[in-house]
N, C-alpha and C positions, 0 to 999 in steps of 0.2 A: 224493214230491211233496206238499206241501202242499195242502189243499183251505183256505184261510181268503180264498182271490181270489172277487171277485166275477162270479157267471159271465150271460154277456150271449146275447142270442138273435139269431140274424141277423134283419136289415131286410126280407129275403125272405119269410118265417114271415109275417108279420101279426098277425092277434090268434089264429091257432089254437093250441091247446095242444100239438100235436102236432110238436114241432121239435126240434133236437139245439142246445144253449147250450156255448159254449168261454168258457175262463177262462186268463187268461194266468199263468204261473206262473213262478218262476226258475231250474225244470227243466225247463218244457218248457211245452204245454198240455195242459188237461186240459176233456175234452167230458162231456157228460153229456146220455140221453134224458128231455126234460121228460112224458111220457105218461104216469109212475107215479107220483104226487105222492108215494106214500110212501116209494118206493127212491129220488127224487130224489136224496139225498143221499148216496147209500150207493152205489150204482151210475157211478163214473166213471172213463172210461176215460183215463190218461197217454199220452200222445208226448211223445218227444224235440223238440228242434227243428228238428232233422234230418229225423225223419219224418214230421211235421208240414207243412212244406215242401215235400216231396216230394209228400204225400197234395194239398196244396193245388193246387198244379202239376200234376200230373194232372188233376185237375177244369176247366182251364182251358182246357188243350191238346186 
């Protein structure tokens, strides 16, 4: 998966530093923990879209 998507923070976070940012990708999404400024970039995890969907869907139900 590419990392060059721009990755966004949910609206629930606010201004704390402490949040997990998703970036939509054309394999999948790809999340990443903002808390390490220096592993930022280096540190992110892929889903499919498949289990992306799933993971979401769970969180709702």
């Amino acid at each position: 998966m590419t990392r060059t998507n721009p990755f966004r923070k949910s609206s629930y976070s606010g201004s704390e530093a402490n949040c997990v940012e998703t970036a939509a990708s054309g394999d999948g999404v790809l999340v990443r923990d903002t808390k390490d400024e220096g592993r930022r970039n280096r540190a992110v995890l892929a889903f499919a879209p498949e289990a992306w969907s799933r993971f979401t869907a769970s969180l709702k139900s």
